[in-house]
C-alpha positions as CSV (number, residue, x, y, z in Angstrom):
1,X,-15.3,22.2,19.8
2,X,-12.8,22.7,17.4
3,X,-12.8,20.1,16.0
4,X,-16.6,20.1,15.0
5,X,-15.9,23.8,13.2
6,X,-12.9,22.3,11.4
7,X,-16.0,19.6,10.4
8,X,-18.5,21.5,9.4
9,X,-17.6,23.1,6.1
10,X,-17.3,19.9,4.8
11,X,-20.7,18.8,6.2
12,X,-22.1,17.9,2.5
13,X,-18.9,16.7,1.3
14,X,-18.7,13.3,-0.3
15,X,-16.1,11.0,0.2
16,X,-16.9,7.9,-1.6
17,X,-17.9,4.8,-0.2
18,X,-17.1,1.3,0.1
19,X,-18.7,-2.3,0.9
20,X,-17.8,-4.4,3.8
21,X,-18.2,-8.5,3.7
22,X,-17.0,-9.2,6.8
23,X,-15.9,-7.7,10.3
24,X,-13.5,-9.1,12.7
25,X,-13.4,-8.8,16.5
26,X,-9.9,-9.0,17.2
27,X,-7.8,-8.7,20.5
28,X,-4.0,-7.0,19.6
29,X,-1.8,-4.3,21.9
30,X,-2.1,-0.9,21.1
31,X,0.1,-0.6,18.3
32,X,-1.7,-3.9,16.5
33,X,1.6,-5.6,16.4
34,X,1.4,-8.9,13.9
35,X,2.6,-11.4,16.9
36,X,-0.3,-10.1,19.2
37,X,-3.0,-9.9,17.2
38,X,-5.7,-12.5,17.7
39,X,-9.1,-12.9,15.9
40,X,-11.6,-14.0,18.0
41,X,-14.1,-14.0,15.8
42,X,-15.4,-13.1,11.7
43,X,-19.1,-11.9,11.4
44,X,-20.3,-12.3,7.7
45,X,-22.2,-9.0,6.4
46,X,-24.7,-9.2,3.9
């Protein structure tokens, strides 16, 4: 629960935003070392 009451004051809060073109489903390690990281696939937003 803490960390919803360390949330809450900032509730209304903007943060700014951003736009997104495309996603990518990738497969990596835990630490997303370069030499692991595959992309398997790139889904266009619109």
């Amino acid at each position: 629960m803490k960390l919803f009451e360390q949330l809450e004051p900032h509730r209304n809060d903007y943060f700014g935003s951003f736009s997104v073109g495309t996603l990518e489903l990738v497969f990596n390690d835990w630490y997303q070392r370069k030499k692991k990281v595959k992309t398997l696939h790139r889904f266009k937003v619109e």
